[in-house]
PAZAPA-4460 file (N, C-alpha, C; in steps of 0.05 Angstrom, whole numbers, plus 32768, in hexadecimal, padded with zeros to 4 digits):
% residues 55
    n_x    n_y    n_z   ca_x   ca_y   ca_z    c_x    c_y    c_z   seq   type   mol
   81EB   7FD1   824C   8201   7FBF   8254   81F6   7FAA   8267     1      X     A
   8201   7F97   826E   81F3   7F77   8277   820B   7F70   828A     2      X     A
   8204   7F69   829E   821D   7F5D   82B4   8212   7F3E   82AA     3      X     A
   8225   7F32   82B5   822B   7F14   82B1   8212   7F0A   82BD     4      X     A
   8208   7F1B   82D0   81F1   7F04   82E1   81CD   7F0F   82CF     5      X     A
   81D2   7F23   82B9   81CC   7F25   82A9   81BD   7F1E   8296     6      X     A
   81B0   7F12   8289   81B3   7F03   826A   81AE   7F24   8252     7      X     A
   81BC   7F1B   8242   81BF   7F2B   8229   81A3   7F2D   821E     8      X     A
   8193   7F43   8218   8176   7F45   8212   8174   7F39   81EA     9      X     A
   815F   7F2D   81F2   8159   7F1E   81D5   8147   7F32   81C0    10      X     A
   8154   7F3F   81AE   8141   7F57   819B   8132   7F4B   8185    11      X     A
   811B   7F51   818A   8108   7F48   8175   8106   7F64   815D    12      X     A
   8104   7F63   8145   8105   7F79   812F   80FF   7F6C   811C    13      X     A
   80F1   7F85   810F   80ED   7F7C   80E9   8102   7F7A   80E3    14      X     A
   8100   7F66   80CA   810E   7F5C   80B2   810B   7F77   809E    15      X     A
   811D   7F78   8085   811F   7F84   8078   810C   7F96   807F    16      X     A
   8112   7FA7   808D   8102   7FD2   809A   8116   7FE1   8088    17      X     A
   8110   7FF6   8089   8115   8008   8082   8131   8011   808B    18      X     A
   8144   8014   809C   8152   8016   80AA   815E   7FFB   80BE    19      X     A
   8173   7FFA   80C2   817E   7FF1   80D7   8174   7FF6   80F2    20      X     A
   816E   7FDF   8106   816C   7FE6   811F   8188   7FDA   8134    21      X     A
   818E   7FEF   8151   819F   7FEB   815C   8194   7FD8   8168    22      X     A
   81A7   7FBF   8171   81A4   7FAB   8181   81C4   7FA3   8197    23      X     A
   81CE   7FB9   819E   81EB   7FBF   81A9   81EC   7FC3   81BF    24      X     A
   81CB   7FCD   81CE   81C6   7FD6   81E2   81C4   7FF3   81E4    25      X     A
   81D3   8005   81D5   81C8   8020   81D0   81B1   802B   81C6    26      X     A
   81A1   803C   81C7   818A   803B   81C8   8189   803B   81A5    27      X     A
   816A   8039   81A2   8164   802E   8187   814D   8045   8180    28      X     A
   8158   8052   816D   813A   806A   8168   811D   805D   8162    29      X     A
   811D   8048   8158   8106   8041   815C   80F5   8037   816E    30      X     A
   80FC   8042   8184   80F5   8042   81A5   80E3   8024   81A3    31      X     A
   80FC   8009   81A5   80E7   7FFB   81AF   80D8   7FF2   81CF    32      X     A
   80D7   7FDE   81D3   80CA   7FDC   81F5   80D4   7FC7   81F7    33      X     A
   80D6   7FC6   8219   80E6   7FA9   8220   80CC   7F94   822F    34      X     A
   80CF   7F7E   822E   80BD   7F6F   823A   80D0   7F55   824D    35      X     A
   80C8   7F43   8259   80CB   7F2A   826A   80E4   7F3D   8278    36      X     A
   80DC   7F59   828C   80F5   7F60   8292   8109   7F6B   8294    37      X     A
   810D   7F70   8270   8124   7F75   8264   8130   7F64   8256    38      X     A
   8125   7F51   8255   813F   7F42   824B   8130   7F35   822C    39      X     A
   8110   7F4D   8222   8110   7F4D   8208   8110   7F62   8201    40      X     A
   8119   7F70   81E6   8112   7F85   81D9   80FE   7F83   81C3    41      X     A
   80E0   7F8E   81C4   80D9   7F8F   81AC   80DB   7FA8   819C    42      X     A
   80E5   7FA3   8189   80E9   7FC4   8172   80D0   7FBD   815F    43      X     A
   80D1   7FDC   8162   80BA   7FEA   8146   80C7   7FEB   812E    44      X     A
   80B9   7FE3   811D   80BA   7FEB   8102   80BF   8008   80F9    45      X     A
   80D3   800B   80E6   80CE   8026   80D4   80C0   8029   80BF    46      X     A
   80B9   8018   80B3   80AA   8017   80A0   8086   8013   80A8    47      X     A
   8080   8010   80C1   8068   801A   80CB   8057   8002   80C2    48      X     A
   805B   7FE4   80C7   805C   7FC9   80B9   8043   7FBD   80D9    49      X     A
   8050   7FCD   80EB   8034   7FBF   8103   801E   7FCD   8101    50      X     A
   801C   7FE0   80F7   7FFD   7FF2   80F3   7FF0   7FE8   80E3    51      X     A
   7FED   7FC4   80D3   7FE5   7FC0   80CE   7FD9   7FA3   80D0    52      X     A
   7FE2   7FA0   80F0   7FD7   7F8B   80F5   7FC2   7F97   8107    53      X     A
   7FB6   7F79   8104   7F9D   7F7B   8119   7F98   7F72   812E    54      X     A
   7F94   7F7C   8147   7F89   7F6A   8164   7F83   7F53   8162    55      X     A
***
C-alpha cells in the first residue's frame, strides 16, 4: 500500500511468461526485488528466460 507522499512502485516483468505476475502490491510468487528504494519492482521470470543471459 502507498500513502500519497508515496509514489506507486513502477513493475518491470516479462512479456508473454508463463503465468501472470501480481503487480497490486500483494506479494508476487515470483519473489521479485525492489530497487531505487522501492519504488521499482523487478520480477523474475517463470519461464527461466534470465538464465540465459550473460554478464
Amino acid at each position: 500500500m502507498t500513502t500519497a507522499d508515496q509514489p506507486r512502485p513502477i513493475h518491470v516483468y516479462p512479456v508473454n511468461d508463463l503465468r501472470e505476475h501480481v503487480t497490486n502490491g500483494d506479494p508476487c510468487p515470483c519473489l521479485p526485488r525492489t530497487e531505487q528504494d522501492g519504488t521499482v519492482v523487478i520480477h523474475n521470470s517463470y519461464d527461466g528466460r534470465e538464465a540465459k543471459d550473460t554478464p
